[in-house]
DOTORMI-703779 format. One record per residue: x, y, z of N, C-alpha, C, O in turn. Coordinates in nm, 3 decimals, m for minus. Layout:
% DOTORMI-703779
n_x, n_y, n_z, ca_x, ca_y, ca_z, c_x, c_y, c_z, o_x, o_y, o_z
X, Y, Z, X, Y, Z, X, Y, Z, X, Y, Z
...
//
This chain:
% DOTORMI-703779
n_x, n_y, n_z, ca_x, ca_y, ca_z, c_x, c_y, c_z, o_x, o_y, o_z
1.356, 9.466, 0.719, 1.432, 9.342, 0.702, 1.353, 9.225, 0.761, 1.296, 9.228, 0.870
1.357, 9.114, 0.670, 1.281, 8.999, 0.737, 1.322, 8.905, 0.841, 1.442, 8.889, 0.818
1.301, 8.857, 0.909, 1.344, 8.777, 1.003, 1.318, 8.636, 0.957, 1.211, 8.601, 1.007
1.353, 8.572, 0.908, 1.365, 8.378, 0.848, 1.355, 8.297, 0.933, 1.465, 8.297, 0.987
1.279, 8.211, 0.990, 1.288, 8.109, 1.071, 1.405, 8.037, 1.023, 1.493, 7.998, 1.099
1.407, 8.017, 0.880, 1.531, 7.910, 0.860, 1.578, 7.939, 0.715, 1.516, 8.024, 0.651
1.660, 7.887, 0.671, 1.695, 7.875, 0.498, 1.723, 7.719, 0.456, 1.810, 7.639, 0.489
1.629, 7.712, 0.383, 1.594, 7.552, 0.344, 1.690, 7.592, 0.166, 1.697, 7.695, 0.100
1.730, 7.494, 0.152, 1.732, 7.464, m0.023, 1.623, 7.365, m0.083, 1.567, 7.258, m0.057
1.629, 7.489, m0.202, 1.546, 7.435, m0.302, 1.488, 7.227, m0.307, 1.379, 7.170, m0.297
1.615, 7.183, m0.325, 1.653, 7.023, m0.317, 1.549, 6.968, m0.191, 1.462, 6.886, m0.219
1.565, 7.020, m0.045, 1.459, 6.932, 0.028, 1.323, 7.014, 0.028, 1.273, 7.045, 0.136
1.276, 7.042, m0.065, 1.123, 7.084, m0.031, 1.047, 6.982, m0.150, 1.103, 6.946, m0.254
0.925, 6.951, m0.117, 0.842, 6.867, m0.227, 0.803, 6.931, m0.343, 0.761, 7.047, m0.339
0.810, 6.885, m0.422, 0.731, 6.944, m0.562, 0.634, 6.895, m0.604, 0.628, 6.773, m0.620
0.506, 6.997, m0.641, 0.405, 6.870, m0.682, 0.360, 6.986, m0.822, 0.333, 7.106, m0.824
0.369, 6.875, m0.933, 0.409, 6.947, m1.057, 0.218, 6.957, m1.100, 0.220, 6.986, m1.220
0.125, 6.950, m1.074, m0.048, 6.990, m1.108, m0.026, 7.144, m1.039, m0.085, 7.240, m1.090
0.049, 7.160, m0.936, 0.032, 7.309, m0.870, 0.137, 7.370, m0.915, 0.124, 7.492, m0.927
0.233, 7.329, m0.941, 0.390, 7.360, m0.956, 0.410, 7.450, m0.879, 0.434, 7.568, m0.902
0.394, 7.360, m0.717, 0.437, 7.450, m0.628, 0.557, 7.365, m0.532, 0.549, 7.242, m0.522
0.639, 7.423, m0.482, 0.716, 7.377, m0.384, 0.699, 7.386, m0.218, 0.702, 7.496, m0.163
0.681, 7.270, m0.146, 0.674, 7.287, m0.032, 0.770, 7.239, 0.085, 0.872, 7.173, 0.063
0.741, 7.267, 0.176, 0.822, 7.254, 0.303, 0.777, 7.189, 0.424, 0.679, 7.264, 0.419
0.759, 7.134, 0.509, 0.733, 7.115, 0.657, 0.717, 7.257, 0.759, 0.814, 7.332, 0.768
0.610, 7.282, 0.821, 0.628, 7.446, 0.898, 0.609, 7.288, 1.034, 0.567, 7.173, 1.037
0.679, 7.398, 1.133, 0.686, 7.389, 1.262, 0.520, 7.375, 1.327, 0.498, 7.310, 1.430
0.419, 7.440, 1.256, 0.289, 7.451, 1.314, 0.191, 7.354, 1.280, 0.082, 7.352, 1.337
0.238, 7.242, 1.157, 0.172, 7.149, 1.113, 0.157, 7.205, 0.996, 0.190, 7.117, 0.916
0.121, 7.318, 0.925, 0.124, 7.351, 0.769, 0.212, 7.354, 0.738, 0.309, 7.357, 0.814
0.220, 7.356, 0.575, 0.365, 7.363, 0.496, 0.382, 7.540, 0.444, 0.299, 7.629, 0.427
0.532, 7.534, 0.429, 0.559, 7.677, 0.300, 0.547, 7.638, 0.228, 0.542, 7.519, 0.199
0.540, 7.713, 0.180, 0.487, 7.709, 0.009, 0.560, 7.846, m0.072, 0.575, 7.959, m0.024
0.606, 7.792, m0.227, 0.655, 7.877, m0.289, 0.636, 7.788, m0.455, 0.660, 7.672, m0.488
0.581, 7.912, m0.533, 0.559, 7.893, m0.656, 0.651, 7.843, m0.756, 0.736, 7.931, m0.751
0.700, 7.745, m0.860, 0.801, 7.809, m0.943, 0.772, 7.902, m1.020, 0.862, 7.911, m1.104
0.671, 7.996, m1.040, 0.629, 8.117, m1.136, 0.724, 8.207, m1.032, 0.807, 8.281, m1.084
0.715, 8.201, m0.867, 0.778, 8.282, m0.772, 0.914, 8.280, m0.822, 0.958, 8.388, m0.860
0.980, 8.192, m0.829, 1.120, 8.138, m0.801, 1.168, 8.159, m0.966, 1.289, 8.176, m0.982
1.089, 8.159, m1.079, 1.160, 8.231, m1.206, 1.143, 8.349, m1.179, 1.239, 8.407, m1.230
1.072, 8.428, m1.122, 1.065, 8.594, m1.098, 1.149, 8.606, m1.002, 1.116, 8.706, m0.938
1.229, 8.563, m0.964, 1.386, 8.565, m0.866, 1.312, 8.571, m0.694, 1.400, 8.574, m0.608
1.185, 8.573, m0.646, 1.145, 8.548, m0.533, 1.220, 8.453, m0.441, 1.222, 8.342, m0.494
1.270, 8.452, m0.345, 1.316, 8.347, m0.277, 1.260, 8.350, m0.116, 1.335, 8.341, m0.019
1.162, 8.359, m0.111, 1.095, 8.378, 0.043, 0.934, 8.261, 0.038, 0.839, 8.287, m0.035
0.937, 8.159, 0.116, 0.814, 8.071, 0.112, 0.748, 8.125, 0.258, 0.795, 8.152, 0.368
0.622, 8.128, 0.203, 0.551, 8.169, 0.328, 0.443, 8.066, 0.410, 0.372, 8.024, 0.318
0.402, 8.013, 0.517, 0.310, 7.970, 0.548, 0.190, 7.995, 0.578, 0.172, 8.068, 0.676
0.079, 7.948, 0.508, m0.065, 8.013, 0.470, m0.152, 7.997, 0.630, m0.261, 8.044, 0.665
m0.061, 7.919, 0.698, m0.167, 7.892, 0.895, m0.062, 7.994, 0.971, m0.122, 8.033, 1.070
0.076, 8.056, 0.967, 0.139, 8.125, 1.064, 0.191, 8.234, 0.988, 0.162, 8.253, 0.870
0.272, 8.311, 1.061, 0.395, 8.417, 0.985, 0.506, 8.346, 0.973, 0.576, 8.391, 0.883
0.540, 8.276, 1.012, 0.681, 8.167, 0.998, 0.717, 8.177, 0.811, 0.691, 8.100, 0.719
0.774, 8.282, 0.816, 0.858, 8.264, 0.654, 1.041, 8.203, 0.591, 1.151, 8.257, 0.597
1.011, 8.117, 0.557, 1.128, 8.047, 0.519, 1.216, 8.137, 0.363, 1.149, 8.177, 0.268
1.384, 8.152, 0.369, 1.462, 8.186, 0.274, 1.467, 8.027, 0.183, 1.472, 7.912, 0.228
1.463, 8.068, 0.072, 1.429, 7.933, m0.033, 1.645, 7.981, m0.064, 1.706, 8.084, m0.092
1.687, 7.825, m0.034, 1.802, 7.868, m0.120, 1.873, 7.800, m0.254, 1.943, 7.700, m0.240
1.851, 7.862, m0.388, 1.860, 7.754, m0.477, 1.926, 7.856, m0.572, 1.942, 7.974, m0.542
1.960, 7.804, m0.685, 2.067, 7.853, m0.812, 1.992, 7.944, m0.856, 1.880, 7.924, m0.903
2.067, 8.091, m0.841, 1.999, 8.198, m0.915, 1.969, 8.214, m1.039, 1.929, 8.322, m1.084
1.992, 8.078, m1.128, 2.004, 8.091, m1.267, 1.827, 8.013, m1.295, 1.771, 8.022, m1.405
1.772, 7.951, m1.190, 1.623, 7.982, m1.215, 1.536, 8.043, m1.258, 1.426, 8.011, m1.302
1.604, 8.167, m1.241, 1.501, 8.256, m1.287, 1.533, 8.253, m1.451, 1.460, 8.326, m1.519
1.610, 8.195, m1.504, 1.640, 8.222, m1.630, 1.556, 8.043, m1.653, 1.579, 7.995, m1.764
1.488, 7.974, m1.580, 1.457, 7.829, m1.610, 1.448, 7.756, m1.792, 1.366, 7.806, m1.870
1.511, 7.678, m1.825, 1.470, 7.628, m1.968, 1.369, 7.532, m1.909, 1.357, 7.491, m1.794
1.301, 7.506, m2.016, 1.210, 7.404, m2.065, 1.286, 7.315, m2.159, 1.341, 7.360, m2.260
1.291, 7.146, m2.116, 1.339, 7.044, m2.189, 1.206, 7.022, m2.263, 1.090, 7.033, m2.224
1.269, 6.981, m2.404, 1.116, 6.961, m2.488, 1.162, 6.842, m2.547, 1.279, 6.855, m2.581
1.118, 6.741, m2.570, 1.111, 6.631, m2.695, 1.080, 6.680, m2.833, 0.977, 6.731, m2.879
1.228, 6.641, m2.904, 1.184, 6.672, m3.030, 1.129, 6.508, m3.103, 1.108, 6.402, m3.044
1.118, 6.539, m3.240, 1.084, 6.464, m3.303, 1.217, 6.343, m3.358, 1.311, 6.389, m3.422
1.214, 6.219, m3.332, 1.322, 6.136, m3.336, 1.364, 6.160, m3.486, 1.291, 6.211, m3.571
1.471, 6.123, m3.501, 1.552, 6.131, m3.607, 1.480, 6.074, m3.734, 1.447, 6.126, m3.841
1.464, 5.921, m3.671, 1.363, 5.783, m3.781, 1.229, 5.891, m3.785, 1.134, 5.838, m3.844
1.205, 6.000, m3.747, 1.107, 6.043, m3.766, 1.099, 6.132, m3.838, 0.982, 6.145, m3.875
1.215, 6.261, m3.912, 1.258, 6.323, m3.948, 1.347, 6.255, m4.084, 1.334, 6.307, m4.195
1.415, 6.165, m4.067, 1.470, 6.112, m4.127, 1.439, 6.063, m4.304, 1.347, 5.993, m4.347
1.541, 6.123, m4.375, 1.440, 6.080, m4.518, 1.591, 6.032, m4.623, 1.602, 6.027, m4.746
1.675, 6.008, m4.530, 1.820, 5.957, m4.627, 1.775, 5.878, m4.704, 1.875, 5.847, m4.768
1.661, 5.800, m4.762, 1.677, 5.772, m4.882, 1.716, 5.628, m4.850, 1.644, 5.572, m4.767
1.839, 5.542, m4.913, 1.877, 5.374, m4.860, 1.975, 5.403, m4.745, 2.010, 5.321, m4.659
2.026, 5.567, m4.760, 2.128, 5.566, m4.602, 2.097, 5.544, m4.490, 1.989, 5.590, m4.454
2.171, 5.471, m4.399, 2.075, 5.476, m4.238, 2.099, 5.548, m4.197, 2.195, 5.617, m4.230
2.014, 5.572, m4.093, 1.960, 5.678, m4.013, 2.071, 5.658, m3.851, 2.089, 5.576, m3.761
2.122, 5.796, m3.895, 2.285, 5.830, m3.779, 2.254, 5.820, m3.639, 2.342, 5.805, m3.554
2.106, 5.829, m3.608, 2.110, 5.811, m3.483, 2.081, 5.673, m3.456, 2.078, 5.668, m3.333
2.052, 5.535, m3.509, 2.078, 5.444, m3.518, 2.169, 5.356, m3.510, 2.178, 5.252, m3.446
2.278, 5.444, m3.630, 2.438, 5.397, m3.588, 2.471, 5.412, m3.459, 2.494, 5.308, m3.397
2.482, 5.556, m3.379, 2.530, 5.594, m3.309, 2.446, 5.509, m3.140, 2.489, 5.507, m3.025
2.302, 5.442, m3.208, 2.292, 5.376, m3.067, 2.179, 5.506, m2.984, 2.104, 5.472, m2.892
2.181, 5.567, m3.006, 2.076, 5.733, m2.946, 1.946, 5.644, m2.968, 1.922, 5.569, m3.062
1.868, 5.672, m2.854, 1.774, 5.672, m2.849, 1.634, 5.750, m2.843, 1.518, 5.726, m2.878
1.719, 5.884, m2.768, 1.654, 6.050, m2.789, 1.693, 6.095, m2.783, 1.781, 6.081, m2.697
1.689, 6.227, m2.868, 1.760, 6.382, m2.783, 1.637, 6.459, m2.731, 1.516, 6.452, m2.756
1.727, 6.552, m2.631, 1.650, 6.642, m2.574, 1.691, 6.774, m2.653, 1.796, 6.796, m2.714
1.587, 6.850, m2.636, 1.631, 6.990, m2.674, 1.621, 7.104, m2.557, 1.531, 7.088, m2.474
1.684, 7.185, m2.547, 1.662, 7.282, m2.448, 1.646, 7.407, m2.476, 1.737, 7.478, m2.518
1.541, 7.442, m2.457, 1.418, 7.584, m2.516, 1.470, 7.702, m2.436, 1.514, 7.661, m2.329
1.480, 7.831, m2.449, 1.478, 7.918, m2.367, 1.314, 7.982, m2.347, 1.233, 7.991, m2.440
1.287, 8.023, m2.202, 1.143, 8.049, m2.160, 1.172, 8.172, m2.217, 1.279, 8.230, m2.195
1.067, 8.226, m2.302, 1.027, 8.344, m2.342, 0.941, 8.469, m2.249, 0.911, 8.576, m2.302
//
């Protein structure tokens, strides 16, 4: 059984999306660190790479199931009504999002 210095949530640790890693503040001057590749494989433990000091990550178990928001192609872009206008126009929309499931 592990012993946790602490249980942080997900929400206060930094994200820096070139590593897509999540970090923390350690007590020793380095940070934890935890992957989101970790955290879709249901991992919830950040470790610090200068001590043993390991932090419980606490965030929505439905991560591991993460979607990807994608931009589709705008409507006026798709769009071929012919002299009808184009509904997302009426309606004022400016984009939709779509939401992908990770394979």
């Amino acid at each position: 059984m592990a012993v946790f210095h602490d249980e942080v949530e997900i929400e206060d640790f930094e994200y820096d999306e070139e590593t897509e890693t999540y970090s923390y503040p350690c007590p020793c001057g380095d940070r934890f660190l935890i992957t989101r590749e970790d955290l879709e494989n249901g991992e919830d433990v950040a470790t610090c790479p200068s001590c043993s000091l390991i932090l419980r990550v606490i965030y929505d178990q439905h991560l591991k199931d993460l979607k990807t928001v994608v931009d589709i192609p705008s409507r006026k872009e798709l769009w071929d009504g012919g002299d009808r206008e184009d509904p997302v126009e009426m309606l004022g929309t400016s984009a939709l999002k779509l939401v992908k499931p990770v394979e």
